[in-house]
C-alpha positions in Angstrom: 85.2 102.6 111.8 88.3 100.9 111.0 91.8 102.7 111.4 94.5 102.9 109.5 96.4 101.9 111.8 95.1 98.6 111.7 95.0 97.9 108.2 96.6 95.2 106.4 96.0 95.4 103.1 93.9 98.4 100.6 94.0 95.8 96.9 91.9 97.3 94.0 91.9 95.8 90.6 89.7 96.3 87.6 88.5 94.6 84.5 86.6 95.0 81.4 83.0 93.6 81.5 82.0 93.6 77.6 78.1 94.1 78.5 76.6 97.4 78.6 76.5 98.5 82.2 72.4 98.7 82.2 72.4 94.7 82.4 74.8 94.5 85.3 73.4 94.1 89.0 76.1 93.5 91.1 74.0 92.5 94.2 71.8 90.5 92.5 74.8 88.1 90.7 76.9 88.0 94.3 73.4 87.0 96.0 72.5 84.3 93.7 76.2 83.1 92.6 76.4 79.3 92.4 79.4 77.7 95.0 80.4 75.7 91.3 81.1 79.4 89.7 82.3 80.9 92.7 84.8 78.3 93.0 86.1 78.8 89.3 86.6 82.4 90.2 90.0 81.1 92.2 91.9 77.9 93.1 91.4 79.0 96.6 87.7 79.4 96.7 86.3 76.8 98.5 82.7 77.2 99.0 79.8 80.1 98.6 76.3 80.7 100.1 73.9 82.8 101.3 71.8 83.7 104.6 70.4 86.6 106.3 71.9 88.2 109.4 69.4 88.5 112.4 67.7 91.9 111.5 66.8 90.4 107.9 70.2 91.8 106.0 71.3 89.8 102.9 74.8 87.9 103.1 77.1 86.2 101.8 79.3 83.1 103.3 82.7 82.6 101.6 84.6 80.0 102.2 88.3 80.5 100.8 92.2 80.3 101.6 94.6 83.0 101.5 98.1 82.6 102.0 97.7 79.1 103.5 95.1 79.8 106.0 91.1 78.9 105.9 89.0 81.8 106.1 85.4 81.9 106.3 84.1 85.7 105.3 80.6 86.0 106.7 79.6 89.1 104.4 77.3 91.6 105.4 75.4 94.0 103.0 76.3 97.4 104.1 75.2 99.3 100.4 73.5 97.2 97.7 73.2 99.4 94.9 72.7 98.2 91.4 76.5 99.1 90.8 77.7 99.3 94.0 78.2 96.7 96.6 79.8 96.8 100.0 79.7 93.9 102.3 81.7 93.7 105.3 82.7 91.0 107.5 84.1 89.7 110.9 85.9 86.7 109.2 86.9 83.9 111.1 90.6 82.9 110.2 92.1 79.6 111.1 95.6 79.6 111.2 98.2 76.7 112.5 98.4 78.3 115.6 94.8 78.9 116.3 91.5 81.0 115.2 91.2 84.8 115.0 89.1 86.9 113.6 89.8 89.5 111.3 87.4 92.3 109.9 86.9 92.6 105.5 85.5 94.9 103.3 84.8 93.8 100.0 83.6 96.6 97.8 82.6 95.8 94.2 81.1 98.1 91.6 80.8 98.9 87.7 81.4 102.2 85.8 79.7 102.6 82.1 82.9 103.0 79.8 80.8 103.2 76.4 77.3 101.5 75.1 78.8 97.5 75.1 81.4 97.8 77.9 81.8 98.8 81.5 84.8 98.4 84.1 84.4 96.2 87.4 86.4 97.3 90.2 87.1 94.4 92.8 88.4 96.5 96.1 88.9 94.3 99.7 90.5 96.0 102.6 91.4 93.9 105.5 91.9 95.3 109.4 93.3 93.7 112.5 90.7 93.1 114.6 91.8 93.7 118.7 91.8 90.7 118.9 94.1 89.1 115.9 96.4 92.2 117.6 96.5 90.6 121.5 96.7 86.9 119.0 100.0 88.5 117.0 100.8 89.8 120.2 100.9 86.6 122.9 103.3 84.7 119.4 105.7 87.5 119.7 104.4 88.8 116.3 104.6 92.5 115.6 102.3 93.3 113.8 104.1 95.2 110.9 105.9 92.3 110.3 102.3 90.3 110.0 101.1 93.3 107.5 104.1 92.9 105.3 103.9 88.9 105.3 100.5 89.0 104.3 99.8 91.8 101.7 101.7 89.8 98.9 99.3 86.8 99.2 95.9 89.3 99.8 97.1 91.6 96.9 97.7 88.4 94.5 94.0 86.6 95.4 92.0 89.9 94.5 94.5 90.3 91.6 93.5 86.7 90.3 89.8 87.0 90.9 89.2 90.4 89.5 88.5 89.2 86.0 87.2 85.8 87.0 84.7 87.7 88.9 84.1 90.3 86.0 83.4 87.2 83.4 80.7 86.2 85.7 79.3 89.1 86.1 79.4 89.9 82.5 77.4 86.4 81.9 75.0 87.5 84.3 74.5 90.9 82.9 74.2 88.7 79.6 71.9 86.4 80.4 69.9 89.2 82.0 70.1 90.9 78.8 68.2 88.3 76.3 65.6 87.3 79.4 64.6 91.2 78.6 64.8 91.2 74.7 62.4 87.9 75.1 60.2 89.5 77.3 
């Protein structure tokens, strides 16, 4: 498990998704999202698609930049609930001075608010991998002073993506709605 300690950033926002929270399945929209949606969720997204780890695990590849450097987020399914879905991820980061990686966890999930509505919560914690702490450490970096550089620009990406990913979802959950009521 992941320490405190090495955490760089715990960002949680939330948004309304005006579809009634029996439509909405969370894994399903993430593991069919198409790259041209993904990348109208954020001016940083890049590119989006999908694979399966060795053992047969869904995932998800993001392409995206935070804060000036490329990341590629190679998302692992760790809970794929309905509602709830965790993915985690040894993400590569390439940065001016080099690559690192740097270990994600991007939890979404949806609570029924009434009949019509439902709120999405978009959470991503980010760790220092050992070895983004010996890459910090051989620049002269300490890594407090990384943490503090870089929660502004991690905290402001989930912030802008929240309800850009909700309205996606809640199109989903829509369009998942009337393939039922025709069936």
């Amino acid at each position: 498990m992941h320490s405190i300690e090495n955490q760089i950033v715990d960002s949680s926002f939330s948004a309304i998704i005006n579809a009634p929270v029996e439509h909405v399945d969370i894994p399903a929209w993430c593991f069919a999202l198409p790259e041209k949606e993904y990348q109208q969720c954020s001016p940083a997204h890049i590119a989006a698609g999908f694979t399966t780890a060795p053992d047969g695990t869904r995932m998800s590849i993001n392409v995206e930049t935070i804060g000036g450097s490329l990341m590629v987020q190679h998302y692992i399914e760790t809970l794929g609930e309905k509602h709830h879905l965790v993915l985690d991820s040894d993400s590569d980061v390439f940065t001016p001075t080099g690559r690192v990686t740097i270990h994600v966890t991007w939890e979404l999930s949806v609570k029924r608010i009434d009949a019509q509505r439902c709120e999405f919560t978009n959470r991503v914690r980010s760790y220092a991998t050992d070895e983004m702490k010996a890459f910090l450490d051989r620049q002269g970096i300490p890594f407090e002073v990384f943490r503090t550089q870089r929660q502004p620009m991690s905290i402001a990406h989930n912030k802008g993506e929240t309800p850009l990913f909700a309205a996606s979802i809640e199109r989903a959950a829509l369009r998942n709605a009337s393939s039922i009521k025709a069936a």
